[in-house]
Each structure stands twice: as C-alpha cells, then as structure tokens.
C-alpha positions in Angstrom: -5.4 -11.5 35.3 -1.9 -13.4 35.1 -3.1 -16.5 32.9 -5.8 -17.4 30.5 -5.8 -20.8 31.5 -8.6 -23.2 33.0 -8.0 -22.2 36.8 -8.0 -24.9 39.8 -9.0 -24.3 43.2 -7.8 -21.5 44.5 -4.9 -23.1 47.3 -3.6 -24.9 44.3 -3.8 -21.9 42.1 -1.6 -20.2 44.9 1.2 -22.6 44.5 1.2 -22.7 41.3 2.1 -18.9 41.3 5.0 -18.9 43.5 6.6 -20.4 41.2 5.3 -18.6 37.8 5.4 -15.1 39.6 8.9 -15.7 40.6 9.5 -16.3 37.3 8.2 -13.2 36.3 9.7 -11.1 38.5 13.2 -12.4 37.7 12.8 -12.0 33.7 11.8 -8.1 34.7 14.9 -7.9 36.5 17.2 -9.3 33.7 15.7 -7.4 31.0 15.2 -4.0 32.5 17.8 -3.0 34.8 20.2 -0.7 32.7 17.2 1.5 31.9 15.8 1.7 35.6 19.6 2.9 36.5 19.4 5.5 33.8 15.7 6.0 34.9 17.0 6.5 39.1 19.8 9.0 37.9 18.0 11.0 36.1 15.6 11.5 39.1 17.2 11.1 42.4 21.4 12.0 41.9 22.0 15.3 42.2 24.8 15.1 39.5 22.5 13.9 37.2 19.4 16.1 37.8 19.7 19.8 37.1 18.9 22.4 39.2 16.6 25.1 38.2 16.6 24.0 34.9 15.9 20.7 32.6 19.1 18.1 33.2 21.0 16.0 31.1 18.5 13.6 28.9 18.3 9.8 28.6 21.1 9.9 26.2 23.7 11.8 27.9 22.6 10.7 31.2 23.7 7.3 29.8 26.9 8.4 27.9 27.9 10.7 31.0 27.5 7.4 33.4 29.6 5.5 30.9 32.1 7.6 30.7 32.6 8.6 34.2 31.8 5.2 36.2 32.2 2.6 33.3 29.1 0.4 31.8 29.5 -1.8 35.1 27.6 1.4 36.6 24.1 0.4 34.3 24.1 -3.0 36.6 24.5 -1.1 40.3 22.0 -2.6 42.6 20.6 -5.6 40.2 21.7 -8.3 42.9 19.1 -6.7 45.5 16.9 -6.1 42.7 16.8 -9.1 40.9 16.7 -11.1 44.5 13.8 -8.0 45.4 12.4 -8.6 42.4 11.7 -12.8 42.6 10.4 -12.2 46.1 7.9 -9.2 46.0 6.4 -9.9 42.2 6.0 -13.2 43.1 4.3 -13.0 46.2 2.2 -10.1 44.5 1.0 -12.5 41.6 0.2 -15.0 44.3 -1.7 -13.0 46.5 -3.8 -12.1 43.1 -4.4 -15.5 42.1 -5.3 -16.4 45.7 -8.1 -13.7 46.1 -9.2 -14.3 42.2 -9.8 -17.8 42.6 -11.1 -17.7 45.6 -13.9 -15.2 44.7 -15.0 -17.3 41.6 -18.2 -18.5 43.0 -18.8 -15.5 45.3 -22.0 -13.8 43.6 -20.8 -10.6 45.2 -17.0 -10.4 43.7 -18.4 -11.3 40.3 -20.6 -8.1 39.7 -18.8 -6.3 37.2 -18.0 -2.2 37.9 -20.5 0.4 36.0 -19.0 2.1 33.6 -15.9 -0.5 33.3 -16.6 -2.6 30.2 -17.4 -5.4 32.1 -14.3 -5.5 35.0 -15.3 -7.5 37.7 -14.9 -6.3 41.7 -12.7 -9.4 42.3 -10.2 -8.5 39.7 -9.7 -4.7 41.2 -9.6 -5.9 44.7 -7.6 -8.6 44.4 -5.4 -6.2 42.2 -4.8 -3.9 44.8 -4.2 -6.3 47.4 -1.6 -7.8 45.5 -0.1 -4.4 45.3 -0.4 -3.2 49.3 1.7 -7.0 50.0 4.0 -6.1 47.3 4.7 -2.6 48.8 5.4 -4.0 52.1 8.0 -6.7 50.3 9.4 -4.3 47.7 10.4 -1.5 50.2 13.6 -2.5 51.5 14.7 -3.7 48.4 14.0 -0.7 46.3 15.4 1.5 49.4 18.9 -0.9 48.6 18.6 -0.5 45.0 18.0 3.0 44.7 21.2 3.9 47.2 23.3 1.6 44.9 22.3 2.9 41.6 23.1 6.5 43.1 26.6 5.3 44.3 25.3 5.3 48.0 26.2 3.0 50.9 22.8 1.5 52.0 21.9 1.9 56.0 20.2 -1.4 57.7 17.9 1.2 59.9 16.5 2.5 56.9 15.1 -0.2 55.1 11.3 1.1 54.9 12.1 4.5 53.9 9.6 5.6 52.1 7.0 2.9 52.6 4.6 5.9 52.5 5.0 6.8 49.0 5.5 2.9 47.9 2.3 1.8 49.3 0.1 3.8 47.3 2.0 3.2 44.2 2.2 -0.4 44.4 -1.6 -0.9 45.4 -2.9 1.5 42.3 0.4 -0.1 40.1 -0.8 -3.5 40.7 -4.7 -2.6 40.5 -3.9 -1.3 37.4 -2.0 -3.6 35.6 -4.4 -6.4 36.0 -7.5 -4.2 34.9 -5.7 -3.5 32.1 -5.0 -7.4 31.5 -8.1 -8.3 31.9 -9.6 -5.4 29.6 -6.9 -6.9 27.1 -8.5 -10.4 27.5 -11.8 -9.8 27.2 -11.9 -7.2 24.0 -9.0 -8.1 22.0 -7.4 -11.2 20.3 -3.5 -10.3 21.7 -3.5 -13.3 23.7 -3.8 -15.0 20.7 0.0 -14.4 19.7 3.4 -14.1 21.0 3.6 -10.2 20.2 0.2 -9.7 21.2 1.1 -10.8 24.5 4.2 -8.9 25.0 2.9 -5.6 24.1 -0.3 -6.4 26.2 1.8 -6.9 29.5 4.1 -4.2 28.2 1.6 -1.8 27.3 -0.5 -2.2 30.4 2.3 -1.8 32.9 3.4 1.3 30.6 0.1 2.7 31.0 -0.5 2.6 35.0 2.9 3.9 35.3 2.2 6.9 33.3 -0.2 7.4 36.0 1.6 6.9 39.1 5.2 8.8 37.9 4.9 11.6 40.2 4.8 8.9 43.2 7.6 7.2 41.6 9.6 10.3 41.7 9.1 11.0 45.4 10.1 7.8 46.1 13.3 7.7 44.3 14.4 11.2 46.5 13.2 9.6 49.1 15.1 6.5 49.3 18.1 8.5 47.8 18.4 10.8 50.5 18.8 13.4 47.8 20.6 16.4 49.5 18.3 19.7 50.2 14.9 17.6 48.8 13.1 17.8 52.6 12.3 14.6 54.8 8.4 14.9 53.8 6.4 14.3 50.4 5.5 17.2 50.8 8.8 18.9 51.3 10.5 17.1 48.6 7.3 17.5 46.0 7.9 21.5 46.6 11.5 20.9 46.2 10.6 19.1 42.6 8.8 22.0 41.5 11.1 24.8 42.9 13.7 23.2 40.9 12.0 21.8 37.4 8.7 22.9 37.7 5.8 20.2 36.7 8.2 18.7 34.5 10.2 17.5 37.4 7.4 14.6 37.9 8.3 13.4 34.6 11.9 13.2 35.3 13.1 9.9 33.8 10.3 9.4 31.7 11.6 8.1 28.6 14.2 5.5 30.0 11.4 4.6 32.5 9.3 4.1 29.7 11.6 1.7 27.6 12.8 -0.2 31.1 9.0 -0.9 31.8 7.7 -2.0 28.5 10.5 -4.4 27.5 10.9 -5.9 31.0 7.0 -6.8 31.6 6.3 -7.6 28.2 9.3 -10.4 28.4 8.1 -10.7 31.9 4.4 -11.7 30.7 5.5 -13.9 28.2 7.4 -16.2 30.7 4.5 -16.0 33.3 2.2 -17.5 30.5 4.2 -19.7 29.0 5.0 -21.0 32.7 1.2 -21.2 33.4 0.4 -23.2 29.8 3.8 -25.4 31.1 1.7 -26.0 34.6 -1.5 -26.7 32.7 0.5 -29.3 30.4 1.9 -31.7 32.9 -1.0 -31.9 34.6 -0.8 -30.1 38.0 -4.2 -28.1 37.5 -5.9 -31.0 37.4 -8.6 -32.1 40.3 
C-alpha cells in the first residue's frame, strides 16, 4: 500500500498519484545514485568485476572510480535516471492505486491469501501489475543508465534490451514491496513515526530485492553489453558462474543494499507526507 490515508474513488485516487509517485521516484533518484553506480560497476564493467575470482569490494570499487574517473563518475547516468525514475515509479504507484481502489468493494479482490496473515488478492495483483507497467517504462531508461554508469555510448536501437530479464523483476519487485507494506501496516505501529516509516519502505524494498538480485545481475550484463557474457540469460548466467561461481549473483550486494534502503526509505517518507499534504487541502474529499 503507498498511503494510510482515507482513500477516494479510485479515478481520483489515480490523479492523486501521479503526482505523489513522481515524487517518490525523484527522491529515490537523488538519494541513491552514487551507490547504484558503485552497485552497476561492481556487476557489469569488466574493469571492475574480476575474472575467475572475487573483484574489487564496495570500498575499493569506489576509491578505484575516484581515483581513476573523478567523483563526477558516482553521478554518470543520473539525468536519464532521475528523468527514468519520475516517469516509471510514478506511473507504477498509479497503476497500484488505480487497481486498489478500484477493487475495494469487489467481494472477490478482498479475500485475503491463505497462509498470508491476512494479505488481500487486490494488494498482490495490483502489485504486480504496477510492476509489469513499470518494466515496460523503466527499460529504456535503465538500458541508458547502465551504459553511462559503465562509461558506454548508449545506442537508440537498443532501448529494450533486456526487457526479458526487467519484466520479471519489476512485477515480483513491485508485488513485493507493497506486500510487505501492507504486512507493515497491518501488524506493526511503524507508521506511527517518522523512523518507522523510513525503515518500513527501506526495509521492504531491501527485502524483495534480496530476492530478485540474481535477475538484477543479468540485467546489468545485459544492458552493459559486457564483453564475452553471451546474448542469452542463459549464456550470461553460465558466464556468471564460470567466472565467480554462485557468488557472482550477489555481485554488488552491499552497495546495492545501502543505495536501496536509504533511497526508498526517504522515498516513502515524501510519498506519505505528499499523500497526508493531499488529504489536508482537501482534494480527497467527495
């Protein structure tokens, strides 16, 4: 779920969220972009990677980047990602609220999931269709991102490379991150609180993304064009493993780690305190 707040009807709940989502999506951006640069390096530049054995680490990944390309190098790419970043999110976030609201008084969509805790059908699904438009959205701008953060020229034909790895990411990515909210709603007090919040966005983005690393590894290669990885997922998971085993799908982890939990926890706490703005002047209101 994206707010705690009295909801509308659903085409008005959609409005609102082009505007709080956007929001959302650019305070990611500006917080977490150094690390995702850190994060791409370590995963997709062959420089950067290690062959046959572990590579450089967060910390000398960064120091070597400093060094060699100057600290302008930790902001490669944030105009398309930032720009990316406004666009996809905040589509996603209204394609969620769309769905969600719209379901509230369909007897179907609000039978909760066995085993769950309580988790609704509506929240999943509209979860995961938030995160199949994102993927579509995100594509070409990750594809632009990732070739900049690697020092790359960027080639207009190639926009959708690797739509088939994003796709899947995006839709369990964004399924999982409002499960999680949602879960955080409804048996805990962190919405209660400013902290509370942050580390509930941060944490539940944190969380899915643990699950879906591999994916975001293959996409990375992809989208780099790393040299010798293969043109396949399949080709370039082999080449992960010839070259740092099962570890390889963990490349990146740590940086990842610290990008995703600072940007969506700032990220969450603008999208509510946008959404409790919303509620205060009024425009929820019949």
């Amino acid at each position: 779920m994206s707010h705690g707040e009295k909801r509308t009807v659903w085409w008005k709940e959609s409005c609102i969220t082009v505007f709080t989502g956007s929001l959302y999506g650019l305070t990611n951006t500006i917080v977490g972009h150094p690390f995702d640069s850190i994060k791409t390096k370590m995963q997709a530049e062959n420089a950067y990677m290690g062959k046959g054995k572990a590579g450089p680490g967060m910390m000398a990944t960064f120091t070597r980047v400093v060094q060699s390309e100057g600290p302008v190098a930790l902001y490669n790419g944030w105009t398309s990602a930032c720009i990316g970043s406004v666009f996809y999110r905040g589509v996603a976030f209204t394609v969620f609220e769309t769905f969600f609201s719209m379901w509230e008084h369909d007897s179907t969509m609000r039978k909760t999931i066995p085993f769950t805790a309580g988790m609704e059908y509506r929240t999943i699904l509209a979860g995961w269709l938030s995160g199949a438009s994102r993927a579509v959205l995100e594509t070409p701008f990750e594809y632009i991102k990732v070739k900049r953060q690697t020092g790359q020229s960027w080639n207009p034909r190639s926009l959708f490379r690797g739509l088939s790895t994003v796709l899947p990411r995006s839709t369990f990515l964004m399924g999982g991150y409002f499960a999680q909210m949602d879960a955080w709603r409804r048996h805990s007090n962190l919405m209660n609180f400013t902290a509370g919040r942050f580390f509930a966005s941060g944490s539940a983005a944190v969380l899915v993304f643990w699950a879906i690393w591999p994916l975001e590894v293959l996409k990375n290669l992809a989208q780099a064009e790393t040299t010798g990885s293969g043109s396949t997922n399949l080709e370039r998971a082999q080449w992960v493993l010839r070259h740092n085993g099962l570890a390889g799908f963990y490349r990146g982890l740590l940086p990842g780690t610290l990008s995703i939990f600072l940007r969506n926890g700032a990220a969450g706490l603008a999208l509510m305190w946008a959404n409790q703005k919303v509620t205060a002047w009024g425009l929820r209101d019949s």
